[in-house]
VOLOMI-654431 format. One record per atom (N, C-alpha, C, CB): y, z, x. Coordinates in steps of 0.05 Angstrom, whole numbers, padded with zeros to 5 digits, always signed. Each point is the difference from the previous one (the first is absolute). Glycine has a CB too. Layout:
BEGIN
YZX;...
# end
This chain:
BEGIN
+00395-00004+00133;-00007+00025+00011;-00012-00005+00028;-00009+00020-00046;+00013-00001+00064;-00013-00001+00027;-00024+00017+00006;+00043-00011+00014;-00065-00010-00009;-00025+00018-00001;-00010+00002+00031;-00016-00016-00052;+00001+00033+00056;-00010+00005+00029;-00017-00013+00010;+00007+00034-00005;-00014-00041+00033;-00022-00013+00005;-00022+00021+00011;+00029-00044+00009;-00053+00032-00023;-00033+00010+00007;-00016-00010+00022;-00002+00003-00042;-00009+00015+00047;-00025-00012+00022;-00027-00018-00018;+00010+00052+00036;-00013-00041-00054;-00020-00017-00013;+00006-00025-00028;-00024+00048+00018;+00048-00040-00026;+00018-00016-00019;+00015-00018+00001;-00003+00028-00010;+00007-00057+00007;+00026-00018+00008;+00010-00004-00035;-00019-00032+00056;+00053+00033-00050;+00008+00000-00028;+00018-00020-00005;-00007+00045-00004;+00002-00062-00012;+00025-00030+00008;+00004+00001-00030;-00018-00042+00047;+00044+00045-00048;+00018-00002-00028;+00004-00033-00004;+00032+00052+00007;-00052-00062-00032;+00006-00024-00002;+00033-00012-00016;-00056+00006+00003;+00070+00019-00017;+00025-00010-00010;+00003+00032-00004;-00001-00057-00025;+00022+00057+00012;+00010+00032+00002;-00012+00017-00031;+00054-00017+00032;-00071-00003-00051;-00020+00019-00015;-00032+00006+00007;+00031-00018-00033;-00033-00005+00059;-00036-00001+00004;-00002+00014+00022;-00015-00044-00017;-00009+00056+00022;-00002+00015+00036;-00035-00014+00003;+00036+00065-00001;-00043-00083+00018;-00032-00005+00006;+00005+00027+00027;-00017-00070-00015;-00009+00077+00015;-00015+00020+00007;-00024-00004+00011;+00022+00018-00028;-00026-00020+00059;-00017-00008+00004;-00014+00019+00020;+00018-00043-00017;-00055+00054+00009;-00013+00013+00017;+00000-00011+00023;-00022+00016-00029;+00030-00006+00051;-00002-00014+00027;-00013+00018+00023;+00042-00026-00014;-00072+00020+00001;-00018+00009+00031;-00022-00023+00002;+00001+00060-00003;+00005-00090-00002;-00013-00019-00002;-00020-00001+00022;+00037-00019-00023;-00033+00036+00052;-00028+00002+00013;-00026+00008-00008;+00029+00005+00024;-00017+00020-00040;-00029+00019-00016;-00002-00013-00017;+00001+00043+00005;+00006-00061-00018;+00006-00018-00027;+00011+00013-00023;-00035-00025+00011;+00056+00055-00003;+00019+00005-00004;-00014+00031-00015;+00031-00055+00000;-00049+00066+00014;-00008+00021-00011;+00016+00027-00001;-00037-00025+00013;+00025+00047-00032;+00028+00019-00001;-00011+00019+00022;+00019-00001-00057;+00007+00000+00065;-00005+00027+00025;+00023+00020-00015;-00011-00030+00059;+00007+00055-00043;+00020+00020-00012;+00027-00012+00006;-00030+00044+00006;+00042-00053+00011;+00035-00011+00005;-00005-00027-00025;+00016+00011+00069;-00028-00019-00079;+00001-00013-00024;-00001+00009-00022;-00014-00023+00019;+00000+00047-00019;+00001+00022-00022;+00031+00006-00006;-00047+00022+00017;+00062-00006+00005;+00018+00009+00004;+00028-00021-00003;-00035+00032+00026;+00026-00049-00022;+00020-00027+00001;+00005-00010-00029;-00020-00015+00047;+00003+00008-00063;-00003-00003-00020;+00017+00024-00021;-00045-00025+00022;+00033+00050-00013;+00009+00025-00021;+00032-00002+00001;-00043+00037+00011;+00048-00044+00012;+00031+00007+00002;+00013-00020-00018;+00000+00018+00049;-00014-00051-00039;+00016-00014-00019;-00004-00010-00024;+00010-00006+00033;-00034+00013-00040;+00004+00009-00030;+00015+00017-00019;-00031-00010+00014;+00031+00037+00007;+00025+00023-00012;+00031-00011+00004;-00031+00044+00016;+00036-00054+00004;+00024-00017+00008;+00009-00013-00030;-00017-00011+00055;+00000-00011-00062;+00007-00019-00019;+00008+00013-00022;-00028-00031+00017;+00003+00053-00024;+00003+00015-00024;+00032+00012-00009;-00051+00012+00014;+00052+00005+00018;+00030+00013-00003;+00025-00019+00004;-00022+00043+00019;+00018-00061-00008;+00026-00015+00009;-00009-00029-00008;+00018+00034+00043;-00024-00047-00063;-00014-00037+00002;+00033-00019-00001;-00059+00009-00041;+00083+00010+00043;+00025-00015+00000;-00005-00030-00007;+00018+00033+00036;-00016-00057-00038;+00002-00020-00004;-00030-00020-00007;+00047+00015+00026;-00070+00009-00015;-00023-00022-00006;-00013+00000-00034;-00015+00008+00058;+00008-00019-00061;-00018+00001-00033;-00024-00012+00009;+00038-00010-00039;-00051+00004+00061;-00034-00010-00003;-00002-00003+00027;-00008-00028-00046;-00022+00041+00052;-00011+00000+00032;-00023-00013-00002;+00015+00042+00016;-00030-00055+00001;-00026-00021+00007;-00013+00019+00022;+00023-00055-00006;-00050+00060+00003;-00005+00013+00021;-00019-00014+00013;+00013+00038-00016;-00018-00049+00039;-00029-00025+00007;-00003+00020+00026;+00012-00066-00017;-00032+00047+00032;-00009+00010+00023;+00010-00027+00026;-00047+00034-00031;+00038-00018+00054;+00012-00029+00024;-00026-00004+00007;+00051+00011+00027;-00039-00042-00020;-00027-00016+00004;-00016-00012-00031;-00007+00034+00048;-00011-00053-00031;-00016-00012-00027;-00021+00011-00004;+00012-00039+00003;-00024+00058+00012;-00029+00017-00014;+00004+00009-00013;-00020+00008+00022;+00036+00021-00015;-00002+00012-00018;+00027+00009-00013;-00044+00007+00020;+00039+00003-00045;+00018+00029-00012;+00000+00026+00008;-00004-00020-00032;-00019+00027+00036;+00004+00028+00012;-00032+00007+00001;+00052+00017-00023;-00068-00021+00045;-00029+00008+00002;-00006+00027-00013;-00003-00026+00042;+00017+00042-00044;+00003+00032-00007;-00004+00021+00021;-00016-00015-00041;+00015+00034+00042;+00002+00022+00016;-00014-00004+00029;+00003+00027-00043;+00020-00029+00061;-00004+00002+00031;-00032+00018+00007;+00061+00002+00008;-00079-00012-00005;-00014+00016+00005;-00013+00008+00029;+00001-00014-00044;+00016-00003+00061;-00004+00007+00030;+00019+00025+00002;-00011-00052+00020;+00037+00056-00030;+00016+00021-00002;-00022+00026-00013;+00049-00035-00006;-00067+00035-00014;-00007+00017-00009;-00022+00016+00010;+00021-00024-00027;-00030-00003+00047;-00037+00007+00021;+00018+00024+00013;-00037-00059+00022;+00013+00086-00029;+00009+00028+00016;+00015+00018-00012;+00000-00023+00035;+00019+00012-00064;+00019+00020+00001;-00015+00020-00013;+00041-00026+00000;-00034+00051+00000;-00001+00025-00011;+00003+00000-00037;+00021+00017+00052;-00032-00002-00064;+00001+00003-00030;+00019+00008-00003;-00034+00005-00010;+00048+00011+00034;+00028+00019-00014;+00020-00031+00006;-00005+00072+00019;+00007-00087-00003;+00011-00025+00018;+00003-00016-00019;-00021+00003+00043;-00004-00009-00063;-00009-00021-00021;+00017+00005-00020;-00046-00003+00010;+00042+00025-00024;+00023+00010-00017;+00015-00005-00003;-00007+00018+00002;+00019-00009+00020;+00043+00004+00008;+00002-00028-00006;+00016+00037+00049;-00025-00060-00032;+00001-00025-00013;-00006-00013-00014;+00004+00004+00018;-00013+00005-00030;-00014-00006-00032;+00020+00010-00016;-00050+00005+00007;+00063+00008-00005;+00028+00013-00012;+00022-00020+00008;-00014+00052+00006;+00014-00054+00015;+00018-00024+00003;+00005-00022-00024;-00015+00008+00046;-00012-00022-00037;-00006-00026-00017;-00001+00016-00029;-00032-00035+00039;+00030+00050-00053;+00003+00011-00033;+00030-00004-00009;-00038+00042+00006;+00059-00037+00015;+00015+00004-00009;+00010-00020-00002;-00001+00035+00008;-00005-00061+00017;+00010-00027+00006;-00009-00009-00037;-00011-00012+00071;-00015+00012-00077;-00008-00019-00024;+00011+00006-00020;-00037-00006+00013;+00040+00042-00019;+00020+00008-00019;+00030-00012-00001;-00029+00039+00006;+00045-00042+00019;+00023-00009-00002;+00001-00024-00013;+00010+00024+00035;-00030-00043-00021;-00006-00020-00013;+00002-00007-00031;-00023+00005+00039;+00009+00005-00047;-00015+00005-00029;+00028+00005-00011;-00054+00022+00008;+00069-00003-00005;+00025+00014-00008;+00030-00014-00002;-00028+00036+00020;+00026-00067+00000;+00019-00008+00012;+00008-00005-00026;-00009-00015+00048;+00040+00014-00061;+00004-00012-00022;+00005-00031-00002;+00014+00044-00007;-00014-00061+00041;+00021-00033+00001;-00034-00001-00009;+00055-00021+00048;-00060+00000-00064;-00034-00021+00002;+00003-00009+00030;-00006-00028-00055;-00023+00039+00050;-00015-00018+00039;-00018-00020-00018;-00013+00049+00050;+00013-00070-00031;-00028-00018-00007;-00018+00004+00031;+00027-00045-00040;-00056+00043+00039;-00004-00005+00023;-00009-00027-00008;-00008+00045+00025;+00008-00048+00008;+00001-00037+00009;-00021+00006+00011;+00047-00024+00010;-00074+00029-00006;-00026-00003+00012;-00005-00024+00007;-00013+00031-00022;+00020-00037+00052;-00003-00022+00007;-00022+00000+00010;+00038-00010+00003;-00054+00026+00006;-00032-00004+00017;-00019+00022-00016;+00020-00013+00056;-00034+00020-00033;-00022+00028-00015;+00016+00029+00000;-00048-00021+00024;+00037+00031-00048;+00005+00029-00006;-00022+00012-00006;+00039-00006-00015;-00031+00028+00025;-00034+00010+00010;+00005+00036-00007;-00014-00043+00053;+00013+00056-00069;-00006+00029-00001;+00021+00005-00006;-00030+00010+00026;+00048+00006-00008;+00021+00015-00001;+00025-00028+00000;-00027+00052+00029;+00023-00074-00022;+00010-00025+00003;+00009-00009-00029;-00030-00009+00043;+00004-00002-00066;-00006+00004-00023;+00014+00018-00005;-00037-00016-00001;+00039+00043+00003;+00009+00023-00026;+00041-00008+00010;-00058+00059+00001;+00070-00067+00020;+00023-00007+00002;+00013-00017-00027;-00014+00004+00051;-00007-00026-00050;+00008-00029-00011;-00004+00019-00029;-00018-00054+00037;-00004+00076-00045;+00000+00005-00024;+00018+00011-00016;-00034-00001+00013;+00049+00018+00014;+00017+00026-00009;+00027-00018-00007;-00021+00046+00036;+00025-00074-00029;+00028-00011-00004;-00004-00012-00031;+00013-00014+00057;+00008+00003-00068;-00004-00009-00033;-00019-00018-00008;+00042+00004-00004;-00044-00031+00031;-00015-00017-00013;-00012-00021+00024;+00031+00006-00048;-00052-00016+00052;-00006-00009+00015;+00001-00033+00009;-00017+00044-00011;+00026-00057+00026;-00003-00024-00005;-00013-00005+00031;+00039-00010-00042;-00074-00010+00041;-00015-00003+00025;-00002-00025+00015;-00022+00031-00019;+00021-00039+00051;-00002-00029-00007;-00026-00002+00001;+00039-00019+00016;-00052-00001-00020;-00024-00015-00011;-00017+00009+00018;+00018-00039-00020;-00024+00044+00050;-00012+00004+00019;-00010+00033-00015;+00029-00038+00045;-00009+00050-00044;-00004+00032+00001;-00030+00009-00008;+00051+00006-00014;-00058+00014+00029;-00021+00021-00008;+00014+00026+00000;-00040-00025+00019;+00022+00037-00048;+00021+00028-00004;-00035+00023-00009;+00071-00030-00032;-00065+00061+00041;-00018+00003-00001;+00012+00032+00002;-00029-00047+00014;+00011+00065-00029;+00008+00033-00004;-00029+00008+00015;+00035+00007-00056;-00034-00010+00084;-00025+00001+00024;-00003+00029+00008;+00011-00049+00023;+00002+00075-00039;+00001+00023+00018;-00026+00014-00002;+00049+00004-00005;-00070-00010-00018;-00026+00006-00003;-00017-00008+00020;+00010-00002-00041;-00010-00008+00060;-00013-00018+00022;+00000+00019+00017;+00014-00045-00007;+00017+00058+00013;-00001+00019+00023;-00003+00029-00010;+00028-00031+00027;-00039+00036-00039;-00002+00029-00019;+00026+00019-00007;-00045+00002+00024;+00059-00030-00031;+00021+00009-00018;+00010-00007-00021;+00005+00008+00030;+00015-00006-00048;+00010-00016-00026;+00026+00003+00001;-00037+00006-00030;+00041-00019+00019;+00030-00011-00002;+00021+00024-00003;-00018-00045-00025;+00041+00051+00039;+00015+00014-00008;+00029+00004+00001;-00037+00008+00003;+00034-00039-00011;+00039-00004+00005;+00003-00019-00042;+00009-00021+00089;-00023+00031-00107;+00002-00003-00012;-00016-00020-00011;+00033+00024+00013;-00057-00029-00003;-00016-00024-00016;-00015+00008-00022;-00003-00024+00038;-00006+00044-00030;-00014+00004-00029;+00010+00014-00019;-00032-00002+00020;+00055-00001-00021;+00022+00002-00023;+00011-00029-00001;+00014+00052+00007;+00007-00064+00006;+00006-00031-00002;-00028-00025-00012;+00037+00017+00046;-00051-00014-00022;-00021-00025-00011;-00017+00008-00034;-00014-00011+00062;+00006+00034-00071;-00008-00002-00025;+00027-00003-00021;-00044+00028+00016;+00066-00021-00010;+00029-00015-00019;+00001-00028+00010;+00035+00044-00004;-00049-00059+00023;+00006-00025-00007;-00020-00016+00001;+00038+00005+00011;-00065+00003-00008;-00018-00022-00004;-00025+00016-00020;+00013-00028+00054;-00001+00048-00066;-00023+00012-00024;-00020+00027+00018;-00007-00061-00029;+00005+00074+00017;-00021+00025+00010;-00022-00015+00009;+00010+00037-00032;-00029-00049+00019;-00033-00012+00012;+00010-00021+00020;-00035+00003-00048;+00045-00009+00052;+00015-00034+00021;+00000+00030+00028;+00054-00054-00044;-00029+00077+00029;+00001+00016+00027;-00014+00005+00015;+00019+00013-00015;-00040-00002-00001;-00027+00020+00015;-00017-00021+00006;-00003+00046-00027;-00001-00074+00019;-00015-00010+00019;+00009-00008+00028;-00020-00012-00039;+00048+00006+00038;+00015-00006+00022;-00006+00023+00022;+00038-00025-00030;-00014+00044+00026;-00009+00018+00010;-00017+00020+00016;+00019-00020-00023;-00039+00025+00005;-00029+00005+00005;-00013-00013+00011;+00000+00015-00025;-00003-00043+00026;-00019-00018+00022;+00021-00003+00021;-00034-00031-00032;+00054+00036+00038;+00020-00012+00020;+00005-00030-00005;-00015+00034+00034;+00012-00056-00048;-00010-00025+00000;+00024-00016+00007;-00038+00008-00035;+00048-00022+00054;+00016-00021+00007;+00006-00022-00031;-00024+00008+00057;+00048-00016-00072;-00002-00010-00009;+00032-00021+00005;-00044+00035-00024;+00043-00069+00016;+00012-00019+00004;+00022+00008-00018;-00037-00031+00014;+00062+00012-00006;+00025+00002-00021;-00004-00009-00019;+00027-00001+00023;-00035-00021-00026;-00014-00019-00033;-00014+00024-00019;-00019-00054+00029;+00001+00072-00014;-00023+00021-00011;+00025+00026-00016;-00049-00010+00050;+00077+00012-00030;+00014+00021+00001;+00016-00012-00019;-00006+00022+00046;+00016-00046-00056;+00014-00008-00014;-00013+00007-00030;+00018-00033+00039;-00046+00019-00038;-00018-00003-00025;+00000+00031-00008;-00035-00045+00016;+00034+00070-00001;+00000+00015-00007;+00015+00026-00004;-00027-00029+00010;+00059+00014-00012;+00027+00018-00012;+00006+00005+00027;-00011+00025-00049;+00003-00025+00075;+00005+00020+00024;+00024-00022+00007;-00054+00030+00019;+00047-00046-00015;+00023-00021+00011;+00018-00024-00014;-00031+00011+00033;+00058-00007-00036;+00006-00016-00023;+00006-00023+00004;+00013+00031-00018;-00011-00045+00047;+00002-00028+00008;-00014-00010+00027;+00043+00005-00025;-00054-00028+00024;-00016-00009+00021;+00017-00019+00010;-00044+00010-00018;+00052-00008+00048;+00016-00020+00007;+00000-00012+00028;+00024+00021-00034;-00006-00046+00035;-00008-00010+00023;+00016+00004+00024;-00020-00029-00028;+00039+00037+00015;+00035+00010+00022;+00002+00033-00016;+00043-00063+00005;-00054+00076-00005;-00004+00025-00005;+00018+00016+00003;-00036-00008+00007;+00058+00013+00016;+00023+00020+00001;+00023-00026-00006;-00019+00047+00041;+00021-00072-00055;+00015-00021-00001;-00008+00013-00033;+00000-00046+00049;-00017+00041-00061;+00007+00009-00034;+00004+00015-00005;-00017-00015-00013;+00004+00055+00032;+00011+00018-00003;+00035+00007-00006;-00044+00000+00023;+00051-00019+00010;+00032+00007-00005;+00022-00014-00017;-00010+00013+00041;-00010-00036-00066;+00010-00020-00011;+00004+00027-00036;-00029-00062+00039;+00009+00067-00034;-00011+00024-00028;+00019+00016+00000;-00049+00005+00002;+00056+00010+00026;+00021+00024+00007;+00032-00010+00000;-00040+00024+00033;+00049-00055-00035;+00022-00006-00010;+00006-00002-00031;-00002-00019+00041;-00027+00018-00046;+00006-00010-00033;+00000+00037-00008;-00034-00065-00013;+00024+00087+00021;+00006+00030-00005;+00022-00001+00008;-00037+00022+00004;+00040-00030+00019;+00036+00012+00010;+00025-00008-00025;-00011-00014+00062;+00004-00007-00078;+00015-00026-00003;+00009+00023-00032;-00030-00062+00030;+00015+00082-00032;+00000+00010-00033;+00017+00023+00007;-00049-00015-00025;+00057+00035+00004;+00014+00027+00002;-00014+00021+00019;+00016-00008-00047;-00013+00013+00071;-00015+00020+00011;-00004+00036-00010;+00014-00038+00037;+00002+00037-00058;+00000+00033-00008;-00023-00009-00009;+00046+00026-00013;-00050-00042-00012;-00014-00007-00021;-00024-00007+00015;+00035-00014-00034;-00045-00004+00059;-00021-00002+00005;-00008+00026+00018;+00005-00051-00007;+00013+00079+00019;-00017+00014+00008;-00012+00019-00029;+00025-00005+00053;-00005+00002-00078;-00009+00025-00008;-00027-00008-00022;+00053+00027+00008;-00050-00058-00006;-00037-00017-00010;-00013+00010+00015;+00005-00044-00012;-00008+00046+00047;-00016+00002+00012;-00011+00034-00005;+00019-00045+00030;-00002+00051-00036;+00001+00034-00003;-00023+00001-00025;+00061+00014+00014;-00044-00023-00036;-00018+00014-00015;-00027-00019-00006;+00042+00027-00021;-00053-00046+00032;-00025-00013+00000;-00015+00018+00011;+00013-00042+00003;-00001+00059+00032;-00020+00008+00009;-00003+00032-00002;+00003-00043+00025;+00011+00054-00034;+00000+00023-00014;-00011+00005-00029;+00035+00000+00030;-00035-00018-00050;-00002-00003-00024;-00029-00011+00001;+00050-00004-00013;-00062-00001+00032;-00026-00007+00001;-00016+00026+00003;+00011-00046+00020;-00002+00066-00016;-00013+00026+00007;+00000+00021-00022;+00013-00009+00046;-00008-00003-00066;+00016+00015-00033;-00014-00005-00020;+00044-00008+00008;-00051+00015-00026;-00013-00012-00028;+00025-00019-00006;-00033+00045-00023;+00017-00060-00006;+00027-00026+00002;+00025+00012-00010;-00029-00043-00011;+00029+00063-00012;+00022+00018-00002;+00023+00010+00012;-00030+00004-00014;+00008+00003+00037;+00028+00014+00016;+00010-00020+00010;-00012+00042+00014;-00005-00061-00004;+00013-00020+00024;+00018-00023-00017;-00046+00007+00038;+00042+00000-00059;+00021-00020-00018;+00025+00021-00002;-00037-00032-00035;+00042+00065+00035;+00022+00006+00000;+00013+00007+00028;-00011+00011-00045;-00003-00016+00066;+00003-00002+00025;+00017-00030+00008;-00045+00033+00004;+00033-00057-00022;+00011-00023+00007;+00029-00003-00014;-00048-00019+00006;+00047+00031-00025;+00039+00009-00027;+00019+00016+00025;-00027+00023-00066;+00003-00007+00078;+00028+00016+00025;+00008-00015+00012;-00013+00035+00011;-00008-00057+00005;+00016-00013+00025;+00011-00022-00009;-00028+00016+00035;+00018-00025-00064;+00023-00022-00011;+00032+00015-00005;-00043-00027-00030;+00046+00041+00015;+00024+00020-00006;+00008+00001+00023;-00011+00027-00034;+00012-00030+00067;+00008+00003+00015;+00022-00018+00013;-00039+00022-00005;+00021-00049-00011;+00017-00015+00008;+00016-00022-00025;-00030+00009+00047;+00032+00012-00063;+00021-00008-00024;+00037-00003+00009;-00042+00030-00035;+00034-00003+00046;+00040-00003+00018;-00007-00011+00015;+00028+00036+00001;-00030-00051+00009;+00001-00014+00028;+00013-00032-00002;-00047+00030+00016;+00065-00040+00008;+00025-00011+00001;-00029-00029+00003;+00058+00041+00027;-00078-00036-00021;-00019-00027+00005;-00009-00005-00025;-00017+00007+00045;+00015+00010-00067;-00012-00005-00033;+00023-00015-00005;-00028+00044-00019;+00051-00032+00018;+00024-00017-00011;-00002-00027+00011;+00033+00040-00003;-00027-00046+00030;-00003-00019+00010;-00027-00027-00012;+00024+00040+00037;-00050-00033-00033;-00017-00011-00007;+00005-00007-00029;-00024+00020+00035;+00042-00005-00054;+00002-00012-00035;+00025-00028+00002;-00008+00062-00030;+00028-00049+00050;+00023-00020-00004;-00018-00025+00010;+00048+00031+00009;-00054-00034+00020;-00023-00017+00019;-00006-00018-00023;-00026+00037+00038;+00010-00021-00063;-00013-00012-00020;+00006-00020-00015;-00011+00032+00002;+00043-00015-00014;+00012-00014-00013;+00023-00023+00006;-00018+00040-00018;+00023-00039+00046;+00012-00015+00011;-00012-00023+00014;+00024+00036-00002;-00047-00037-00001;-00016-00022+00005;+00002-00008+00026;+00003-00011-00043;-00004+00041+00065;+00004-00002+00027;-00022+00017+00018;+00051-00007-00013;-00059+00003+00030;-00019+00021+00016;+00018+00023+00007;-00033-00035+00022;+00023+00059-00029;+00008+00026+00008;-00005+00007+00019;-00001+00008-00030;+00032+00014+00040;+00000+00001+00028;-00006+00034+00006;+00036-00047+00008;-00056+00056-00005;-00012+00026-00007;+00014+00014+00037;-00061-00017-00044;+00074+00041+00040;+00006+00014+00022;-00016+00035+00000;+00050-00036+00001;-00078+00024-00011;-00004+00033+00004;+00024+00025-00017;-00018-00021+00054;+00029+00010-00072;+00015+00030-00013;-00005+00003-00027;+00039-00001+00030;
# end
């Protein structure tokens, strides 16, 4: 597929199932301004509607500081409440797309995440940090709180009381700290090098089947277990006809790796 180029985004297709994705405002240490807002929304909706040939995205930041300091806030010195908004709408919809994308993102947090920075890496499936990183939900500091989804994301992955202390003090915490505590699932030393090693071994499986897992994990998490167990029978049944189920049984029985085409 042919994707567009961004002012704040660089997008390098590592083979024709992986896309790395990289924040690129490494001056601000890659903070979100609204054309990152906007940049983002599009190609998140892009992927959604059209992911033609990819099955797994990496999302990191440029440069070695950071991942994403969080919200531009020299862009924000002055603006207007009605100003604040409109872009604040922006970025809602960017995190939502996110959140919604059906390919798995991993982020690759290669430096600090910081606020709105943090709620990025949260909103993707799974986190993997390198060892340096500081990560931190800081919007209490500036008399604000989080609202690109952290205080919904961080208590689903590091427990309600872990949240609110985070949270609530603003407190800077290490990847080792983020690992120990469900937020981060790998500590590493080549950090977008294991990311895009993880996102071959996803690419490498049935992609119906791994979007419609991803589906119902994160949907079915919002369900009593009931429903979200007959929520998970739908999107299995989905892919009962499908030319990649067949495939994956012969694969099996033929004592060959299966060659999954998306059908």
């Amino acid at each position: 597929m042919t994707l567009p180029g961004y002012q704040t985004l660089t997008l390098e297709p590592r083979d024709e199932h992986l896309l790395l994705v990289t924040l690129n405002r490494p001056q601000v240490l890659n903070a979100l301004n609204t054309q990152m807002g906007k940049d983002k929304h599009d190609l998140w909706t892009r992927l959604a509607a059209e992911p033609g040939l990819l099955r797994c995205v990496v999302l990191t930041g440029a440069g070695e500081r950071a991942f994403c300091a969080g919200a531009d806030l020299k862009e924000r010195d002055g603006m207007s409440e009605t100003v604040w908004r409109a872009q604040h709408e922006i970025f809602e919809r960017a995190f939502t797309a996110l959140m919604e994308l059906p390919l798995p993102v991993i982020a690759a947090v290669n430096g600090h995440a910081f606020g709105g920075g943090m709620e990025i890496a949260l909103c993707c499936d799974f986190i993997y940090a390198a060892r340096g990183a500081r990560m931190a939900l800081s919007e209490t500091r500036l008399g604000l709180m989080p609202g690109g989804g952290g205080t919904q994301n961080m208590p689903r992955a590091a427990g309600e009381r872990r949240a609110k202390e985070l949270i609530l003090t603003a407190g800077a915490f290490e990847a080792q700290q983020g690992y120990e505590w469900g937020i981060v699932n790998r500590v590493c030393d080549k950090v977008v090098e294991d990311a895009l090693a993880t996102a071959r071994t996803i690419a490498e499986n049935a992609p119906l089947a791994v979007r419609q897992a991803k589906k119902s994990i994160h949907y079915g998490l919002q369900m009593d277990l009931a429903t979200g167990y007959r929520f998970e029978i739908e999107a299995y049944n989905q892919l009962v006809g499908t030319e990649d189920r067949r495939e994956g049984v012969r694969a099996f029985n033929e004592k060959r790796k299966p060659r999954f085409q998306g059908k």
